[in-house]
N, CA, C and O atoms as a GROMACS GRO file, in nm:
protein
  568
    1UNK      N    1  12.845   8.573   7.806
    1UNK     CA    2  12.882   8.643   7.928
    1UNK      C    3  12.766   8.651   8.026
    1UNK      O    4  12.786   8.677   8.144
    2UNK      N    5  12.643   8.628   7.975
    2UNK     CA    6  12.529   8.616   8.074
    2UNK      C    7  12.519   8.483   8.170
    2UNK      O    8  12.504   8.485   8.292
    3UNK      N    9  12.528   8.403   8.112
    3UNK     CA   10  12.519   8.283   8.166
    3UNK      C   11  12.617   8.288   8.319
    3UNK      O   12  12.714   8.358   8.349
    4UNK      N   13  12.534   8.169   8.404
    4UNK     CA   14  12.553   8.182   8.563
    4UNK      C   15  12.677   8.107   8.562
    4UNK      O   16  12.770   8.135   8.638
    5UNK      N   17  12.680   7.993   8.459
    5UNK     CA   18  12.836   7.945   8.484
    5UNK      C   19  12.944   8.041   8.475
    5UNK      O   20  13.048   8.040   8.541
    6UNK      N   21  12.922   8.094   8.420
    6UNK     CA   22  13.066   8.214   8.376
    6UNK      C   23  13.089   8.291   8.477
    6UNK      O   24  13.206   8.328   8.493
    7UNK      N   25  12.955   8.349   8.598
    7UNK     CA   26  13.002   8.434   8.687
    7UNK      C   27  13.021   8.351   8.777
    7UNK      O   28  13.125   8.388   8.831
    8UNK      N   29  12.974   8.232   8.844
    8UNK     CA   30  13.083   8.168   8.928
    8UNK      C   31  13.186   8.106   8.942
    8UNK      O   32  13.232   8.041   9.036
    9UNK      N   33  13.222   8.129   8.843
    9UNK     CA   34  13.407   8.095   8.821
    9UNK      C   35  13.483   8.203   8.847
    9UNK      O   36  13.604   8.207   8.829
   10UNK      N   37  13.394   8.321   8.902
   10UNK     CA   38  13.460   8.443   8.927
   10UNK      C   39  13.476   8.431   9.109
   10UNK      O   40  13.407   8.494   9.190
   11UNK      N   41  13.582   8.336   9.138
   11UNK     CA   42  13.526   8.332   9.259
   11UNK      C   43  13.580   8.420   9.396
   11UNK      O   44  13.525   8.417   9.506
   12UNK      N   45  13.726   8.515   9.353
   12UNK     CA   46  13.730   8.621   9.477
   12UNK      C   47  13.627   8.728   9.448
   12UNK      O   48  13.602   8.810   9.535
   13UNK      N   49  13.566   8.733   9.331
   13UNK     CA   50  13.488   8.866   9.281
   13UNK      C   51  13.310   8.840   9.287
   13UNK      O   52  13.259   8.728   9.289
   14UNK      N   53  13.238   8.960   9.288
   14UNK     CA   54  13.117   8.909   9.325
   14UNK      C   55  13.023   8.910   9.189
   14UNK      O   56  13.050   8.973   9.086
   15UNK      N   57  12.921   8.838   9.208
   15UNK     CA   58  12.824   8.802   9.075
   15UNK      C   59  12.781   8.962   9.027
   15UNK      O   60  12.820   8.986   8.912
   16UNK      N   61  12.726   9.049   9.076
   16UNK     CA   62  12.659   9.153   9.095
   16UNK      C   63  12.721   9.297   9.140
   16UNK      O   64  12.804   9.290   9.230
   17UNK      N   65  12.693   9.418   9.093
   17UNK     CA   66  12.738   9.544   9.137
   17UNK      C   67  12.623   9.597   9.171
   17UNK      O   68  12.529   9.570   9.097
   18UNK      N   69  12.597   9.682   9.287
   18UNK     CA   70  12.430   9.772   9.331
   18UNK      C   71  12.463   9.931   9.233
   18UNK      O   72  12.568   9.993   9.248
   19UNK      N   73  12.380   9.965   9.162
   19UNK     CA   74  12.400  10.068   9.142
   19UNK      C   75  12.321  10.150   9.165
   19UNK      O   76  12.199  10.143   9.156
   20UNK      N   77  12.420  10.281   9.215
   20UNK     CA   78  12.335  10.373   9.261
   20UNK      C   79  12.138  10.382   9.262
   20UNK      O   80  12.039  10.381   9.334
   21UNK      N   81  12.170  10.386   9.170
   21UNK     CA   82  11.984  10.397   9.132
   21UNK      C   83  11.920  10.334   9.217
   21UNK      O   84  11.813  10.382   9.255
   22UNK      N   85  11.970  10.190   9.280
   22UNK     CA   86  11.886  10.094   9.366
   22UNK      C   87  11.919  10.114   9.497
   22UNK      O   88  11.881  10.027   9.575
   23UNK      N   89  11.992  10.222   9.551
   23UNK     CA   90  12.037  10.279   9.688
   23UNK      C   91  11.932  10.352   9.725
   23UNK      O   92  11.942  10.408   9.834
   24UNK      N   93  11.797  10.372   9.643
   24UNK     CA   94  11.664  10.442   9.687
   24UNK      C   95  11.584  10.337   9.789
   24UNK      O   96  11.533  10.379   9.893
   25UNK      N   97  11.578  10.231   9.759
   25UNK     CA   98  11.531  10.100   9.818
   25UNK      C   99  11.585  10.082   9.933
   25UNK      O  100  11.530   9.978   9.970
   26UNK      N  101  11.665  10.118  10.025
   26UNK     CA  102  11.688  10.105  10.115
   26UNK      C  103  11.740  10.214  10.207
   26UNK      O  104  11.826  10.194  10.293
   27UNK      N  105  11.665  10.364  10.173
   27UNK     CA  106  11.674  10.480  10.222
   27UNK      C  107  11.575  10.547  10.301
   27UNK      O  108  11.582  10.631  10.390
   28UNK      N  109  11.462  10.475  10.232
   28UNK     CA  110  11.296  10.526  10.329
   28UNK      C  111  11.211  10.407  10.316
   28UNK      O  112  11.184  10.335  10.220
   29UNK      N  113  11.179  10.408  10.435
   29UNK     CA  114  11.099  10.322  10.522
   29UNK      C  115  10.952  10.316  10.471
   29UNK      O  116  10.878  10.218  10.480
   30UNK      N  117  10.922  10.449  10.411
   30UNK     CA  118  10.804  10.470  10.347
   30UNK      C  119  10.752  10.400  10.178
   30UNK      O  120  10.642  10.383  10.125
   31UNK      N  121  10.877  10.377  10.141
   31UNK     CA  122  10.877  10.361  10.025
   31UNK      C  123  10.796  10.189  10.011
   31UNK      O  124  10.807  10.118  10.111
   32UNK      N  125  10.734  10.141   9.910
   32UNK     CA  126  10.679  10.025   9.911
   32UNK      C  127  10.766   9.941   9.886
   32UNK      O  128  10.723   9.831   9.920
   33UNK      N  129  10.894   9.932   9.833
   33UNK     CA  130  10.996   9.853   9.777
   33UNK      C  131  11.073   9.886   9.858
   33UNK      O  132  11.190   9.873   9.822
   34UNK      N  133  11.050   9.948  10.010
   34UNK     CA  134  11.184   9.931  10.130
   34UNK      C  135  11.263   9.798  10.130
   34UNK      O  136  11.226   9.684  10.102
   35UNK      N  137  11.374   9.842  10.167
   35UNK     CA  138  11.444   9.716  10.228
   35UNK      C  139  11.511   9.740  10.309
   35UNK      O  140  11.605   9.817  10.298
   36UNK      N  141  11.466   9.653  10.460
   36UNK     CA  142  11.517   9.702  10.555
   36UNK      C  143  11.643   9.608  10.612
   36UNK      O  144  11.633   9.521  10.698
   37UNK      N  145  11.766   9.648  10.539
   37UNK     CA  146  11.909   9.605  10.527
   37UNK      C  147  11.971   9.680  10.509
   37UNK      O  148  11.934   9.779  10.446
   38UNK      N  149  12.090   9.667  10.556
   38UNK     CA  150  12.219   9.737  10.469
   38UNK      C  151  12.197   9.716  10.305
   38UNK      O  152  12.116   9.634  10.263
   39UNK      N  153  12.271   9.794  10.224
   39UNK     CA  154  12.340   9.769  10.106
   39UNK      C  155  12.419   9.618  10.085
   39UNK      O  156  12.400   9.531  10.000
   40UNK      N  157  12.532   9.627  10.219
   40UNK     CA  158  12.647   9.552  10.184
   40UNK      C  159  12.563   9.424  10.184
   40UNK      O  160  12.544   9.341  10.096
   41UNK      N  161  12.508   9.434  10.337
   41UNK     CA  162  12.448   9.262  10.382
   41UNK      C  163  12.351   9.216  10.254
   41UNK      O  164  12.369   9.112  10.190
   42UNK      N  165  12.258   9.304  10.231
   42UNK     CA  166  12.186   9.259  10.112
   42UNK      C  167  12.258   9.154   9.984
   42UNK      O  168  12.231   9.041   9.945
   43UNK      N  169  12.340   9.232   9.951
   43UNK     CA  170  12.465   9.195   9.854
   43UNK      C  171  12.524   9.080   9.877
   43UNK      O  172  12.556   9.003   9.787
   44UNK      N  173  12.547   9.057  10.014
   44UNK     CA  174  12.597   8.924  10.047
   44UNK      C  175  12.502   8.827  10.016
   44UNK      O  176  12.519   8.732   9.939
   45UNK      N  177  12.377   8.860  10.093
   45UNK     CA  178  12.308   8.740  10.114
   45UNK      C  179  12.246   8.684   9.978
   45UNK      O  180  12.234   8.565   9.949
   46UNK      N  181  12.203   8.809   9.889
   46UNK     CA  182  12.216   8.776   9.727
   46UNK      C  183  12.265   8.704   9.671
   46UNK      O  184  12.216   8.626   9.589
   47UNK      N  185  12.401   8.718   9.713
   47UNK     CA  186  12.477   8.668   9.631
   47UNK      C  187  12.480   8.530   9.648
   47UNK      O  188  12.467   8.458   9.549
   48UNK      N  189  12.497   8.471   9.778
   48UNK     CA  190  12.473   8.314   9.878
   48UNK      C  191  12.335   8.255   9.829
   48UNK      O  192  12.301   8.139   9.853
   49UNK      N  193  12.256   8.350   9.756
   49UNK     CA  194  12.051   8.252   9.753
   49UNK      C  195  12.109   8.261   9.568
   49UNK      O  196  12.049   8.184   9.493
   50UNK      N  197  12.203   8.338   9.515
   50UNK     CA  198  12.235   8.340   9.371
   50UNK      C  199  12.340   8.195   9.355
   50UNK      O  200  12.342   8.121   9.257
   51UNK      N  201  12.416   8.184   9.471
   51UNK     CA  202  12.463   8.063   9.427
   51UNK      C  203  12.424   7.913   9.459
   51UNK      O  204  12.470   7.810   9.410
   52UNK      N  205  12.306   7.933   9.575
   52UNK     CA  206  12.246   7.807   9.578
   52UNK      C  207  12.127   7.762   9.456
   52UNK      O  208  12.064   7.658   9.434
   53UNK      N  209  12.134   7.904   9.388
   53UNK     CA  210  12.035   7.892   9.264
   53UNK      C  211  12.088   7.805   9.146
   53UNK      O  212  12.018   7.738   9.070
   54UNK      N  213  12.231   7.820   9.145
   54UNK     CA  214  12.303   7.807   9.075
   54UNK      C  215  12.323   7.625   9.052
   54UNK      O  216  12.314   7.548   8.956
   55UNK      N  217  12.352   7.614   9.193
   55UNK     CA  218  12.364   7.473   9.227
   55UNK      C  219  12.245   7.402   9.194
   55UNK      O  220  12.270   7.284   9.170
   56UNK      N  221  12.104   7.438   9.184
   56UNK     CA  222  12.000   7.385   9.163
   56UNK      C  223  11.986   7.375   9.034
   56UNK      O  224  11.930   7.270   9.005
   57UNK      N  225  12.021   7.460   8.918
   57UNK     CA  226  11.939   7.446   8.816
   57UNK      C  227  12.061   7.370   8.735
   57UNK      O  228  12.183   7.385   8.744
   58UNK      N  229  11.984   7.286   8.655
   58UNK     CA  230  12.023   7.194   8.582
   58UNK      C  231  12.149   7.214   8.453
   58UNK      O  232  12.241   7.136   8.428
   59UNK      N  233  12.128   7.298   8.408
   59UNK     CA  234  12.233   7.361   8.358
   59UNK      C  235  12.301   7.508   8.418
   59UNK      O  236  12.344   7.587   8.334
   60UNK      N  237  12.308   7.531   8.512
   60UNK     CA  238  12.364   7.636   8.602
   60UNK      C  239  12.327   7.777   8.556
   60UNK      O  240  12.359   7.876   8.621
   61UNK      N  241  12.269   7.780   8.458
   61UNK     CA  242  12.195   7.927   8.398
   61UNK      C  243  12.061   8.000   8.466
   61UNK      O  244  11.950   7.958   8.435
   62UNK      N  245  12.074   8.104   8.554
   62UNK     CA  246  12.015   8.120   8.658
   62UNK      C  247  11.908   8.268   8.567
   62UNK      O  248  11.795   8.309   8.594
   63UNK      N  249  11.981   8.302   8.489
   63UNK     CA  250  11.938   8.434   8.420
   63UNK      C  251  11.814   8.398   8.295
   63UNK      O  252  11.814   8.304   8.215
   64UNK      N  253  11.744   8.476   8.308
   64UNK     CA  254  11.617   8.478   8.290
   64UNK      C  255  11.594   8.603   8.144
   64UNK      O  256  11.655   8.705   8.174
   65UNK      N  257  11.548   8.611   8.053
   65UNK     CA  258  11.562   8.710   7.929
   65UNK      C  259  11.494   8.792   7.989
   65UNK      O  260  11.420   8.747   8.076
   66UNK      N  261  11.496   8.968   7.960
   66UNK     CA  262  11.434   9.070   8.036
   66UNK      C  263  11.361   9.108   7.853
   66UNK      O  264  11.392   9.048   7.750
   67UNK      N  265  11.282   9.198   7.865
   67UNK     CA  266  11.252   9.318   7.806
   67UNK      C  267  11.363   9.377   7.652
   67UNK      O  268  11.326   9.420   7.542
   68UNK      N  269  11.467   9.360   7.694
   68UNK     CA  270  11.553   9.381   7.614
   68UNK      C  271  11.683   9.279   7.626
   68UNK      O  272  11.703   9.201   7.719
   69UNK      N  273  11.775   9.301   7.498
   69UNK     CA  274  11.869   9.195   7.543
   69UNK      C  275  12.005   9.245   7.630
   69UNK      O  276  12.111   9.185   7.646
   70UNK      N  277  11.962   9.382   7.681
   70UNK     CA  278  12.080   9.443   7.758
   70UNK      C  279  12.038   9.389   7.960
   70UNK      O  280  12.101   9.404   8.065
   71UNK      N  281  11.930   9.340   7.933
   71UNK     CA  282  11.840   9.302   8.066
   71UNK      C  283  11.832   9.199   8.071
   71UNK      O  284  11.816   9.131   7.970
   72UNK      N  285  11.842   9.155   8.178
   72UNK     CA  286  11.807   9.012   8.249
   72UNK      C  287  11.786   9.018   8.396
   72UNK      O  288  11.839   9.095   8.476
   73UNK      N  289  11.643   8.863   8.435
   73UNK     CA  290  11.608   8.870   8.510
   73UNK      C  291  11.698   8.732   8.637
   73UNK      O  292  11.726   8.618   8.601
   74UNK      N  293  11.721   8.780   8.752
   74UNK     CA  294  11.753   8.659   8.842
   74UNK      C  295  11.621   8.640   8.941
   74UNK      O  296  11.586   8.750   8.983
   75UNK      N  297  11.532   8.523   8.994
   75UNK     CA  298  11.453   8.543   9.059
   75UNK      C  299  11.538   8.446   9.176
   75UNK      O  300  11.599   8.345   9.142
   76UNK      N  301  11.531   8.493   9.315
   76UNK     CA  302  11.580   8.439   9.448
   76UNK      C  303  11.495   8.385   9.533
   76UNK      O  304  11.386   8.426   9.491
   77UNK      N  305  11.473   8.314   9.633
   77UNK     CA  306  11.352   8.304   9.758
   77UNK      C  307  11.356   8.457   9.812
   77UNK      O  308  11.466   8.509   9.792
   78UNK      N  309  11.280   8.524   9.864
   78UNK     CA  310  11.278   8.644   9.904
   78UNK      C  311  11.351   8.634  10.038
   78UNK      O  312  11.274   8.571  10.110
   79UNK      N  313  11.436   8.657  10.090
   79UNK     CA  314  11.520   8.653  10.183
   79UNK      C  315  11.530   8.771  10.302
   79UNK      O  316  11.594   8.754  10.407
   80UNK      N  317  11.439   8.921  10.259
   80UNK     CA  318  11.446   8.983  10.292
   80UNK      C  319  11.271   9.005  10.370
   80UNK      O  320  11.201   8.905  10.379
   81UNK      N  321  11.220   9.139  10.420
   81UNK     CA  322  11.103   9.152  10.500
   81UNK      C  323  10.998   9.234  10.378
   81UNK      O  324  10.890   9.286  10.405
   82UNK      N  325  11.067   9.230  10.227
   82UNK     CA  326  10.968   9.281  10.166
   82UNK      C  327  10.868   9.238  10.115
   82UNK      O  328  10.880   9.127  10.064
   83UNK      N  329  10.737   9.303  10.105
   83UNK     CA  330  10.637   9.295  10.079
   83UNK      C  331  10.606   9.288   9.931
   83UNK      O  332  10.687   9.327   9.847
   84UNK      N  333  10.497   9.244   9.902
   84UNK     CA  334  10.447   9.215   9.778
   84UNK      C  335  10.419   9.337   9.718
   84UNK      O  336  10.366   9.415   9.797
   85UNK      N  337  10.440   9.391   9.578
   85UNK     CA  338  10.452   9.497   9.502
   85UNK      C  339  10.373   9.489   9.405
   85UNK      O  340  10.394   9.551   9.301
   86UNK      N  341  10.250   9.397   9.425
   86UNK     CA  342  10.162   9.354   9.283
   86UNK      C  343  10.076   9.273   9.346
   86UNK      O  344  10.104   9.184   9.426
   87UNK      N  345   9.973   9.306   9.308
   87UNK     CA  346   9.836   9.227   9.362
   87UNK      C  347   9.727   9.170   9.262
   87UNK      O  348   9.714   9.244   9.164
   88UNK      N  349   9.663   9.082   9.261
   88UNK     CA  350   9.574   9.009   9.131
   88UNK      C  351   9.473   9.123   9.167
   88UNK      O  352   9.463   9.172   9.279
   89UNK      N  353   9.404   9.157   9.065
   89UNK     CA  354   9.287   9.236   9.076
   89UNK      C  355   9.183   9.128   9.045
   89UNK      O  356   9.183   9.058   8.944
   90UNK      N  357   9.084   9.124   9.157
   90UNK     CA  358   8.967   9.056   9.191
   90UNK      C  359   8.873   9.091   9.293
   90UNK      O  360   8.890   9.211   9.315
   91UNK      N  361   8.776   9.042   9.372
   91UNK     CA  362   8.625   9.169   9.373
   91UNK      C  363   8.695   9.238   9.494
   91UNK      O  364   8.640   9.344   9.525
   92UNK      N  365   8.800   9.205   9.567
   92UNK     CA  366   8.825   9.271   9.714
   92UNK      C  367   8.905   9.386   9.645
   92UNK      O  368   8.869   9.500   9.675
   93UNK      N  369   9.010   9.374   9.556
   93UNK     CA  370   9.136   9.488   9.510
   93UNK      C  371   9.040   9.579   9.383
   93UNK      O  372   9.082   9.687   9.342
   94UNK      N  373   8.970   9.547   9.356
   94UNK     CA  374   8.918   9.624   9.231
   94UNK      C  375   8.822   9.733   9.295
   94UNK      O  376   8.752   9.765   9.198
   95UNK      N  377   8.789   9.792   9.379
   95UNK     CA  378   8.698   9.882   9.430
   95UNK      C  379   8.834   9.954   9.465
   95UNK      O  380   8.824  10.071   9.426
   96UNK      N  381   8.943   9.934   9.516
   96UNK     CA  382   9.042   9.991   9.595
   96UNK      C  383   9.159  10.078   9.479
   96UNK      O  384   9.238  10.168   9.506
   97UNK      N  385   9.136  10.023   9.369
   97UNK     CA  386   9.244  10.066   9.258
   97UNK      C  387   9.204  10.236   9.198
   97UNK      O  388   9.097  10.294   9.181
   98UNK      N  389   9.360  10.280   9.176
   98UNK     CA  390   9.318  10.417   9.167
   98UNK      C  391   9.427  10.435   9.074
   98UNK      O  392   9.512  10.348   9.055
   99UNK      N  393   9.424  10.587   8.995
   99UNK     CA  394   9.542  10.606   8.907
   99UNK      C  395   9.569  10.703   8.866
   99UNK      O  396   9.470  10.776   8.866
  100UNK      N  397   9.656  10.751   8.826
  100UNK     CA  398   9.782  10.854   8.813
  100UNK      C  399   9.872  10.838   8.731
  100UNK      O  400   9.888  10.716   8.718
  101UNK      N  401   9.968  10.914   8.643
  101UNK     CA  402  10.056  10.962   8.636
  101UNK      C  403  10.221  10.972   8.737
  101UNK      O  404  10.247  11.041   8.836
  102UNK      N  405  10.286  10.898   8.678
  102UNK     CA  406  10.425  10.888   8.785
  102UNK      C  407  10.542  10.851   8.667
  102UNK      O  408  10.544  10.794   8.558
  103UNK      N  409  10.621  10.910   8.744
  103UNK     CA  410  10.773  10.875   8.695
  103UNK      C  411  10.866  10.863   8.825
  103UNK      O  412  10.850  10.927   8.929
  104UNK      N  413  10.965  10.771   8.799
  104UNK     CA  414  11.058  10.740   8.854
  104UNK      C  415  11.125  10.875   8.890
  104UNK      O  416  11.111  10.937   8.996
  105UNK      N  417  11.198  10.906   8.784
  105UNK     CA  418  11.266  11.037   8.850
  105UNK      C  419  11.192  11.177   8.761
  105UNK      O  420  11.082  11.160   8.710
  106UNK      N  421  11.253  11.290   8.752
  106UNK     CA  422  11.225  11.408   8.717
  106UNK      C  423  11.251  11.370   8.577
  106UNK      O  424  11.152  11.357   8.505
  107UNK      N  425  11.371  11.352   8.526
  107UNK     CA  426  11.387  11.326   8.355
  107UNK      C  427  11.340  11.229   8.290
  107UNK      O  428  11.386  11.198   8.180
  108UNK      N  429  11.223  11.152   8.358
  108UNK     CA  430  11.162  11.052   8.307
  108UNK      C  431  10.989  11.121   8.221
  108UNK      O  432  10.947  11.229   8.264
  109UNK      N  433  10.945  11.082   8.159
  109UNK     CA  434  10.844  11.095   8.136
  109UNK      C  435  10.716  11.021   8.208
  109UNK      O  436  10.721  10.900   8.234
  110UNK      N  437  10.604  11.100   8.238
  110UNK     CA  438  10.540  11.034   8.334
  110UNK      C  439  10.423  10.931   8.249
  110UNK      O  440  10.359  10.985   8.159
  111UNK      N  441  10.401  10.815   8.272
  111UNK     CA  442  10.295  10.720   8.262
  111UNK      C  443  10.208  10.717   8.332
  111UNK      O  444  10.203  10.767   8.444
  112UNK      N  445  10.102  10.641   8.262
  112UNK     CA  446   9.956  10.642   8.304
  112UNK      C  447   9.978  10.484   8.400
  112UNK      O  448  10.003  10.376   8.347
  113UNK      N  449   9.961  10.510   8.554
  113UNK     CA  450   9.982  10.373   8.650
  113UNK      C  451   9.870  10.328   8.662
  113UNK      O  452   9.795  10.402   8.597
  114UNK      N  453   9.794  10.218   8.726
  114UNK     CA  454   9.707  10.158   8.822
  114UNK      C  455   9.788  10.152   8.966
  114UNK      O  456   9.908  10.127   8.973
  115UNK      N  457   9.679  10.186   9.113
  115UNK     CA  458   9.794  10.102   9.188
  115UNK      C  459   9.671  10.112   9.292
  115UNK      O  460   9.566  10.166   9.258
  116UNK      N  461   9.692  10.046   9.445
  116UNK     CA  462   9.633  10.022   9.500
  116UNK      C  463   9.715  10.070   9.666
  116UNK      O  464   9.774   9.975   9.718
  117UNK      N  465   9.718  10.174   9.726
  117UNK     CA  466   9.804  10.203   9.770
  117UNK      C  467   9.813  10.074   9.939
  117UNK      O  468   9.751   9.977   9.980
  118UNK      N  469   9.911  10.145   9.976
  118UNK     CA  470   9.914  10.010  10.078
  118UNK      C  471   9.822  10.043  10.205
  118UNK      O  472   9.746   9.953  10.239
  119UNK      N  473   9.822  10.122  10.255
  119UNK     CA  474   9.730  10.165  10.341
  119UNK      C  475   9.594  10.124  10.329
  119UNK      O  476   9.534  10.066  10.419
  120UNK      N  477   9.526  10.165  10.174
  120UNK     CA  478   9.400  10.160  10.209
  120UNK      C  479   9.414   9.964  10.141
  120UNK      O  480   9.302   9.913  10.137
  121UNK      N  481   9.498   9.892  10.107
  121UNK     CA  482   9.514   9.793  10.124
  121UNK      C  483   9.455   9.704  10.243
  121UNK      O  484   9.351   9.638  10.247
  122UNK      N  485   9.554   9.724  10.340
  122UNK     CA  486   9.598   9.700  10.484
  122UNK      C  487   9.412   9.726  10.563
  122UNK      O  488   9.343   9.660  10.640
  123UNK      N  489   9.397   9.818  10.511
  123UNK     CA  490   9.263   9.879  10.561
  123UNK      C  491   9.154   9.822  10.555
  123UNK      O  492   9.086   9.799  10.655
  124UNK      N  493   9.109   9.780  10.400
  124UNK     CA  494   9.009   9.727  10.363
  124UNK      C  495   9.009   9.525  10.385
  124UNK      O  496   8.916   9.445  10.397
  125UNK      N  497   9.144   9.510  10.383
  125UNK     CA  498   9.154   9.392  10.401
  125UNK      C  499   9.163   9.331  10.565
  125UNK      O  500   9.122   9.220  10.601
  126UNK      N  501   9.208   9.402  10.624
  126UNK     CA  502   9.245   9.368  10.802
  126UNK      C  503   9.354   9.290  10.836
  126UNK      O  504   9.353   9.208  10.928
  127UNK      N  505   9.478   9.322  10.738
  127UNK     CA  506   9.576   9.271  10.732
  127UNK      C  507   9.746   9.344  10.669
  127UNK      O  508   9.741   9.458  10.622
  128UNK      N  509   9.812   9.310  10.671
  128UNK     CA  510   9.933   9.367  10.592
  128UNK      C  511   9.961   9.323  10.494
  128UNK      O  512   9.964   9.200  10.488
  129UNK      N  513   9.987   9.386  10.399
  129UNK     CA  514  10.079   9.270  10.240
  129UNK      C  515  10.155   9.141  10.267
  129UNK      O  516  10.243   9.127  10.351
  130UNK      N  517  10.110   9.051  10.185
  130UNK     CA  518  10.212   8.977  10.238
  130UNK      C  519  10.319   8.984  10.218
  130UNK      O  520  10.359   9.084  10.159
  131UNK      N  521  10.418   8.873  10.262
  131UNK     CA  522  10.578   8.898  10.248
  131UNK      C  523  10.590   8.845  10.126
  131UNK      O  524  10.515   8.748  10.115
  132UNK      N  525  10.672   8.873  10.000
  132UNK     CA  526  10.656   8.841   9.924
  132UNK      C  527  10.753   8.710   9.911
  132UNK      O  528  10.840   8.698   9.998
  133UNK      N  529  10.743   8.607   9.805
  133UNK     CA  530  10.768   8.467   9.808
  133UNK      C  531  10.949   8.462   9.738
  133UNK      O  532  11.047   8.390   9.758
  134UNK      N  533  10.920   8.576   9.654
  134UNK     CA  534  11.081   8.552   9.585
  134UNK      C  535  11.142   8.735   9.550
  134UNK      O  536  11.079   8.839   9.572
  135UNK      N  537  11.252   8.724   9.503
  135UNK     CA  538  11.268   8.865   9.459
  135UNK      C  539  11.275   8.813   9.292
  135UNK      O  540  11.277   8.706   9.231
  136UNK      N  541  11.278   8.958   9.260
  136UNK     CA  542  11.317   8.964   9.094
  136UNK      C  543  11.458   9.046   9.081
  136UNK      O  544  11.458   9.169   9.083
  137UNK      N  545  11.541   8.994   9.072
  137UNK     CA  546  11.705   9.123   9.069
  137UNK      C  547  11.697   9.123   8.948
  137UNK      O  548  11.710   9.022   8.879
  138UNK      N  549  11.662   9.291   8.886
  138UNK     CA  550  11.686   9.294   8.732
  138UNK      C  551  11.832   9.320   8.712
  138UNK      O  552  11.898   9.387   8.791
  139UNK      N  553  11.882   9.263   8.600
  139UNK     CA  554  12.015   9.294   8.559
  139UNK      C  555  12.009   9.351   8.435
  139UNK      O  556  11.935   9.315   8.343
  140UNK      N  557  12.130   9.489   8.433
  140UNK     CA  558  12.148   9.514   8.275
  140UNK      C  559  12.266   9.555   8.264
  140UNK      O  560  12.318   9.640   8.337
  141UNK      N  561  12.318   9.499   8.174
  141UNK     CA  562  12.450   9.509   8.128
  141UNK      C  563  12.514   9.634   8.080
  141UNK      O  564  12.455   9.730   8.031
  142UNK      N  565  12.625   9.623   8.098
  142UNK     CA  566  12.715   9.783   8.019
  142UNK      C  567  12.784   9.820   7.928
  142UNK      O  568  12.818   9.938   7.919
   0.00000   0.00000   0.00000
C-alpha cells in the first residue's frame, strides 16, 4: 500500500491528506518552516511535483523508508519560497550555534537541540538562507 504505483491509480482522489498538525507551517510568518501558501494550493502543487516524480523513477516508487515502518519519506524539487532548515556546521556556522531544550508541543517531552537561529545567521553571513533545493513530505500511515 506504500508504493507510488498504487496511489496513482487513485485517480479522482488525491495521493496525500494535510493533517492538522502541519496547518502550523503555514500560520506564522515567523516560524522557520513558513510556507507562504494556502493549504489547498500547496496540496495541489504537491501533488503535480509527486506525480512528475512518479513518471521519473524507474519503477514508479517515489517513497523513501522513514525512521519507522509506519513513516515514509517523499522528497519533491522545492516548489515553494522555503528556506533551508539545516546548515553544515563549518568555521562560519560553528561560532553561531547555540542550544536548548524544545518540544514541539506542550505534551511532548523536551530535547536537548543545536540550532543556529536565522537572524544571527542572515547577520553574520550578509545574506538570507538559501531557498532550499527540495522538500522532504514525511508520511505516516494509520
Amino acid at each position: 500500500a506504500y508504493t507510488a504505483r498504487t496511489v496513482t491509480t487513485m485517480s479522482s482522489k488525491t495521493m496525500f491528506a494535510l493533517d492538522s498538525f502541519c496547518l502550523r507551517q503555514f500560520k506564522d510568518p515567523s516560524n522557520v518552516a513558513y510556507i507562504d501558501m494556502e493549504p489547498n494550493e500547496f496540496m495541489e502543487q504537491l501533488e503535480a511535483a509527486c506525480q512528475e516524480e512518479v513518471a521519473k523513477a524507474e519503477d514508479g516508487n517515489i517513497l523513501h523508508d522513514g525512521y519507522a515502518p509506519f513513516c515514509k519519506h517523499v522528497f519533491v524539487k522545492n516548489f515553494t519560497k522555503l528556506q533551508v532548515n539545516t546548515l553544515p556546521i563549518n568555521d562560519v556556522t560553528k561560532p553561531l550555534i547555540e542550544s536548548g531544550y524544545d518540544a514541539r508541543t506542550s505534551k511532548e517531552l523536551p530535547v536537548l537541540v543545536r540550532y543556529v537561529t536565522k537572524s544571527t545567521y542572515e547577520k553574520a553571513v550578509g545574506a538570507p538562507l538559501p531557498v532550499a533545493k527540495y522538500l522532504d513530505i514525511i508520511l505516516y500511515s494509520r
